[in-house]
C-alpha beads as a LAMMPS data file, in Angstrom:
LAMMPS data file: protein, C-alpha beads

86 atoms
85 bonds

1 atom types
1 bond types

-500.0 500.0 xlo xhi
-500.0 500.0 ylo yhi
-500.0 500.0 zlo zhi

Masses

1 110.0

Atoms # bond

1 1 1 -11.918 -7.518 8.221
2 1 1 -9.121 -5.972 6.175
3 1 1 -9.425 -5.689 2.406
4 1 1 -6.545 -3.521 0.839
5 1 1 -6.666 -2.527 -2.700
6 1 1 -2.962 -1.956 -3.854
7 1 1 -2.316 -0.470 -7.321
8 1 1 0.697 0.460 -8.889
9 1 1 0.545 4.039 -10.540
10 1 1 3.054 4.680 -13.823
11 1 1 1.826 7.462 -16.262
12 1 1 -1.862 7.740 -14.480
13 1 1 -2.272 4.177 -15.793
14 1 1 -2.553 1.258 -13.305
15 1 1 0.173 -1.271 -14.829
16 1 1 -0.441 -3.843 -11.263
17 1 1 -2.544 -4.499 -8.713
18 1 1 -3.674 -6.933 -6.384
19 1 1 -6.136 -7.106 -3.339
20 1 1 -5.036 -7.827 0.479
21 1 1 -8.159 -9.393 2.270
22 1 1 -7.757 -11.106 5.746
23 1 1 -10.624 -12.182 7.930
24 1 1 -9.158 -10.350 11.504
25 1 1 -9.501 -6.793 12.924
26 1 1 -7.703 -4.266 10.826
27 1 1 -4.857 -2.980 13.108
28 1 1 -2.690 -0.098 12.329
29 1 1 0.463 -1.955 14.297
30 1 1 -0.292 -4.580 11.753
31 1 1 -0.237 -2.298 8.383
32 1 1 3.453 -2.908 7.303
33 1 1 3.110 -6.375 7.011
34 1 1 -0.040 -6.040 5.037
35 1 1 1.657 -3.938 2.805
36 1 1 4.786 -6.442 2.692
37 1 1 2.974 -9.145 1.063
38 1 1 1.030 -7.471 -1.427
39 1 1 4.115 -6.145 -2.431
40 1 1 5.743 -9.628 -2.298
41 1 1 1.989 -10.422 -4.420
42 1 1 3.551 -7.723 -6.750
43 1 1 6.620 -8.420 -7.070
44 1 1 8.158 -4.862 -5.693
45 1 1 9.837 -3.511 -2.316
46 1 1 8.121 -3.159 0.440
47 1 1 8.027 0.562 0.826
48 1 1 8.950 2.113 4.420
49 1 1 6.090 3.050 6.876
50 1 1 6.420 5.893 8.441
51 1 1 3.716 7.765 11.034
52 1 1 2.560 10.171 8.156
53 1 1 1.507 7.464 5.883
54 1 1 -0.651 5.706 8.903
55 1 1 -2.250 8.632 9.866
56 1 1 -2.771 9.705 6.303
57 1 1 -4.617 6.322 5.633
58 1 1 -6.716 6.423 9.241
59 1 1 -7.960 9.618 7.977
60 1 1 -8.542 9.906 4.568
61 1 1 -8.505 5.641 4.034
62 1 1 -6.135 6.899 1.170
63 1 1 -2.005 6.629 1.348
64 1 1 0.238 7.023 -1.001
65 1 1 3.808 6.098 -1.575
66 1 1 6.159 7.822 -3.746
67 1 1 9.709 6.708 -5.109
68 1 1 11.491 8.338 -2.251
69 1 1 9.667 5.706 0.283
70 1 1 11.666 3.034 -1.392
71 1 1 14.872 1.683 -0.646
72 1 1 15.584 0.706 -3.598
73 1 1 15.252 2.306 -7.296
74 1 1 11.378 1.642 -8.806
75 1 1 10.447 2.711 -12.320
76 1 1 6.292 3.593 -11.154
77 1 1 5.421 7.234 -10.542
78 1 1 3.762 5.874 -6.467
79 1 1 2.154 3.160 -5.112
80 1 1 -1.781 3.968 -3.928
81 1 1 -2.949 1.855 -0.909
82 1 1 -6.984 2.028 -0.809
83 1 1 -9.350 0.557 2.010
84 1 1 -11.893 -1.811 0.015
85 1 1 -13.867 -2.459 3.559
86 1 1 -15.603 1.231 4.472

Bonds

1 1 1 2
2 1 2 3
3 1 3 4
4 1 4 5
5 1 5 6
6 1 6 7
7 1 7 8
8 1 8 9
9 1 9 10
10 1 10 11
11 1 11 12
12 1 12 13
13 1 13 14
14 1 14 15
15 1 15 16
16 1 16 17
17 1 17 18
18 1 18 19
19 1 19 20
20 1 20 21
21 1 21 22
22 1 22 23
23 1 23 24
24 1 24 25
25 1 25 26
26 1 26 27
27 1 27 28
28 1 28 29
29 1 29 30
30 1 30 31
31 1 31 32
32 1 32 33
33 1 33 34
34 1 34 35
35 1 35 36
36 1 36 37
37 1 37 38
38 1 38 39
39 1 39 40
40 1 40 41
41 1 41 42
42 1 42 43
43 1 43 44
44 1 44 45
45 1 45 46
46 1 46 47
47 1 47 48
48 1 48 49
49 1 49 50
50 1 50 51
51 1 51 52
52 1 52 53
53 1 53 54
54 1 54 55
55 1 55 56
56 1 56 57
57 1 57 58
58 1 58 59
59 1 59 60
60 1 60 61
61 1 61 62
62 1 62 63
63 1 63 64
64 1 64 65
65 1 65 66
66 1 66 67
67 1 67 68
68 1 68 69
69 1 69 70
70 1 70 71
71 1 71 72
72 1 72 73
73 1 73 74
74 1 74 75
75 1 75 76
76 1 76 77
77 1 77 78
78 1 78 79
79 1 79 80
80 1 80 81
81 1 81 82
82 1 82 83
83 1 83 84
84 1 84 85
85 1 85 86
C-alpha cells in the first residue's frame, strides 16, 4: 500500500496538503508519478526527482523539496513528502 502525506511548507505553516493513497506495492520506480498527481491534487509543479531525494525518503521515509527542485518559480519555502504507511 502507498499512502503519501504531501504538505506544502511557507513560513513553518502548512498552507496545502493532500494525501496520496493507492492500494499496490509502493515502488521507488513508481515515486515520480506519485508525486505528479498530488501535485496536480495541489495545484503546483511537479518537482524533479533526482537519486538523492529517493534514497533520502527509503531511508529516513522523509524527503524534502526545496525551490531549486522546481522548474518553475514557487512562492513556498519546500515541499515535505511523508510516508503515512510505516
Amino acid at each position: 500500500m502507498v499512502k503519501l502525506w504531501i504538505k506544502v511548507i511557507k513560513d513553518d505553516k502548512i498552507v496545502k496538503d493532500t494525501v496520496v493513497e493507492k492500494f499496490e506495492k509502493f515502488e521507488y520506480s513508481a515515486f515520480a508519478d506519485y508525486l505528479s498527481e498530488a501535485c496536480y491534487t495541489l495545484d503546483l509543479a511537479t518537482p524533479v526527482v533526482i537519486k538523492n531525494h529517493i534514497f533520502n525518503y527509503a531511508k529516513y521515509n522523509v524527503v524534502r523539496f526545496l525551490p531549486s527542485d522546481f522548474l518553475e518559480p514557487v512562492d513556498f519555502d519546500y515541499v515535505w513528502v511523508e510516508n503515512l504507511d510505516r
